[in-house]
C-alpha positions as CSV (number, residue, x, y, z in Angstrom):
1,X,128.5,106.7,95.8
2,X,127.2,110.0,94.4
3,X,124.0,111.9,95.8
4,X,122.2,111.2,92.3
5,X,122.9,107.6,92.4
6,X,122.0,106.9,95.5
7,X,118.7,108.8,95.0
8,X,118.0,106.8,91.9
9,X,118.1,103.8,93.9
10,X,115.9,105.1,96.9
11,X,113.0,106.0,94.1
12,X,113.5,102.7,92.7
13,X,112.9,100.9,95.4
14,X,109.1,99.6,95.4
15,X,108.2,100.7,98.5
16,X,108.4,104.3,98.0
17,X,106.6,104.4,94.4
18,X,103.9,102.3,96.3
19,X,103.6,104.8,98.9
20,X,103.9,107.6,96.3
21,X,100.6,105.8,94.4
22,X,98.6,105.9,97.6
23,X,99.5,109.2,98.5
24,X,97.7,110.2,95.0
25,X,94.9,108.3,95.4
26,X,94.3,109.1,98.8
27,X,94.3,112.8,98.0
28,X,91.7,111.9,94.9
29,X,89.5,110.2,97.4
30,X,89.9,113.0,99.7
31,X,88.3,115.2,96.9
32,X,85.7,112.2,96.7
33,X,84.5,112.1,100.4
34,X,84.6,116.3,100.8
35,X,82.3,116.5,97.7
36,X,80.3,113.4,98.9
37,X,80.2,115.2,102.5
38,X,79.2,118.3,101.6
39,X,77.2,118.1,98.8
40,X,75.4,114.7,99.0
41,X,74.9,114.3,102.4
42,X,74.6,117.1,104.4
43,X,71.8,119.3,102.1
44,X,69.1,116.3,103.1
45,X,69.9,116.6,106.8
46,X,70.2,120.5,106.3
47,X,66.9,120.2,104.7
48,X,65.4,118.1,107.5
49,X,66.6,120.5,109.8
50,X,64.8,123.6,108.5
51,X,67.0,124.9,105.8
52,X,70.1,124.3,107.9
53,X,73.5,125.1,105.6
54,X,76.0,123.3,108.4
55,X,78.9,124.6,106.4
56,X,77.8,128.4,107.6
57,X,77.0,127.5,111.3
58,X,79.4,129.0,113.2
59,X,79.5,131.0,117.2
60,X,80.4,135.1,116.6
61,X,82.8,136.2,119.5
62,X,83.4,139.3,117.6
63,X,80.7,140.8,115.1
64,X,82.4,142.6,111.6
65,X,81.9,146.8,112.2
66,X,80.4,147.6,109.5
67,X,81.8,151.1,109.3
68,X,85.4,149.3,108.5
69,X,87.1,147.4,105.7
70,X,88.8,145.2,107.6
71,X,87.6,142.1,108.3
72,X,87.4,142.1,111.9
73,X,84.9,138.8,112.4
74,X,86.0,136.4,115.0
75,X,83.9,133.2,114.8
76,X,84.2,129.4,116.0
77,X,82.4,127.9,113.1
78,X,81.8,124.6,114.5
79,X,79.8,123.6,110.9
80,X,82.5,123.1,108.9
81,X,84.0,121.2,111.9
82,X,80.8,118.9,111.6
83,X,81.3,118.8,108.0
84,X,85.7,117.5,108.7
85,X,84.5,115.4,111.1
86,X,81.8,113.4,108.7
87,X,84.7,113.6,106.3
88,X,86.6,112.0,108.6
89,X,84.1,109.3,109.5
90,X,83.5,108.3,106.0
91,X,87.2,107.9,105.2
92,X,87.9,105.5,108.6
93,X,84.9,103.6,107.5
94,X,86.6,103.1,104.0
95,X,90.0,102.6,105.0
96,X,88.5,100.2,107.4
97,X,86.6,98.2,105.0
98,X,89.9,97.9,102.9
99,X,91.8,96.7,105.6
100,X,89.5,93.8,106.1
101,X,89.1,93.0,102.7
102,X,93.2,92.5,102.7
103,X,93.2,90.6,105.9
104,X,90.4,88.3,104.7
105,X,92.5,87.5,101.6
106,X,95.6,87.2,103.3
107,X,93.9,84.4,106.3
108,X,92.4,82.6,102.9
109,X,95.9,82.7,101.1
110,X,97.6,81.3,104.4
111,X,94.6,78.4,105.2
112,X,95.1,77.4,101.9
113,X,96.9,73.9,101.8
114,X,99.7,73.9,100.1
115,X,100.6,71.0,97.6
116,X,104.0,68.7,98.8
117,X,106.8,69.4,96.7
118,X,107.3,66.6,93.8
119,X,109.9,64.1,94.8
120,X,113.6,65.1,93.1
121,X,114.6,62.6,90.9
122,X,117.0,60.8,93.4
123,X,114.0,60.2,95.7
124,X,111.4,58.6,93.2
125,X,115.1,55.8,92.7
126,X,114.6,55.5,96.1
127,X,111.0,54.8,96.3
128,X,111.5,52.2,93.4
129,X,114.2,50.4,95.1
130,X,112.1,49.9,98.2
131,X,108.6,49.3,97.0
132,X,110.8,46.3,95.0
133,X,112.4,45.1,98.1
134,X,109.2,44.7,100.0
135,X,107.4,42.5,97.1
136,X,108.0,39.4,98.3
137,X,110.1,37.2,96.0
138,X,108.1,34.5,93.9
């Protein structure tokens, strides 16, 4: 089997184009929730907190010399890490939330009863036949 075909039957298969579509979307949404995050949600707590920008909060372990070019700044900027970790938060929350909504639909598809399959052909003769041998003869 050659390299091509057999690589044209991996991509066909369905579970790799479906993984391929959430790979998209999840990178969209991740565009979503950053934007969301940093420009919905944390100005109104940086605001309640004095003017706070939480994307610039950060611990200097080594100021920048001013008398070089270099950029010589050695920080821990823990805001941004607030900021990945709301991120974060809001896309467990979501992923969560999808997760149940598929489980919920999958308990409801399973409880549903399921109809009894119609008799074949052979079995509604039968049924005939022995509904008339039980009448009893007049």
């Amino acid at each position: 089997m050659s390299i091509v075909k057999e690589f044209r039957e991996f991509i066909a298969r369905g579970n790799v184009i479906d993984l391929a579509v959430g790979v998209i979307i999840g990178a969209a949404f991740n565009s979503i929730v950053k934007s969301l995050v940093d420009q919905v949600i944390m100005p109104p707590i940086g605001l309640a907190m004095g003017g706070l920008d939480f994307s610039k909060l950060q611990w200097v372990l080594k100021p920048e010399d001013p008398a070089t070019e270099a950029v010589e700044l050695v920080a821990i900027q823990y805001g941004a890490f607030i900021n990945t970790v709301i991120q974060f938060l809001i896309v467990a929350m979501v992923v969560f939330l999808l997760v149940k909504l598929v489980n919920q639909v999958r308990r409801a598809d399973a409880a549903a009863p399921e109809a009894p399959p119609a008799p074949t052909p052979q079995e509604k003769l039968l049924t005939e036949i022995r509904d008339l041998l039980a009448k009893p003869k007049a």
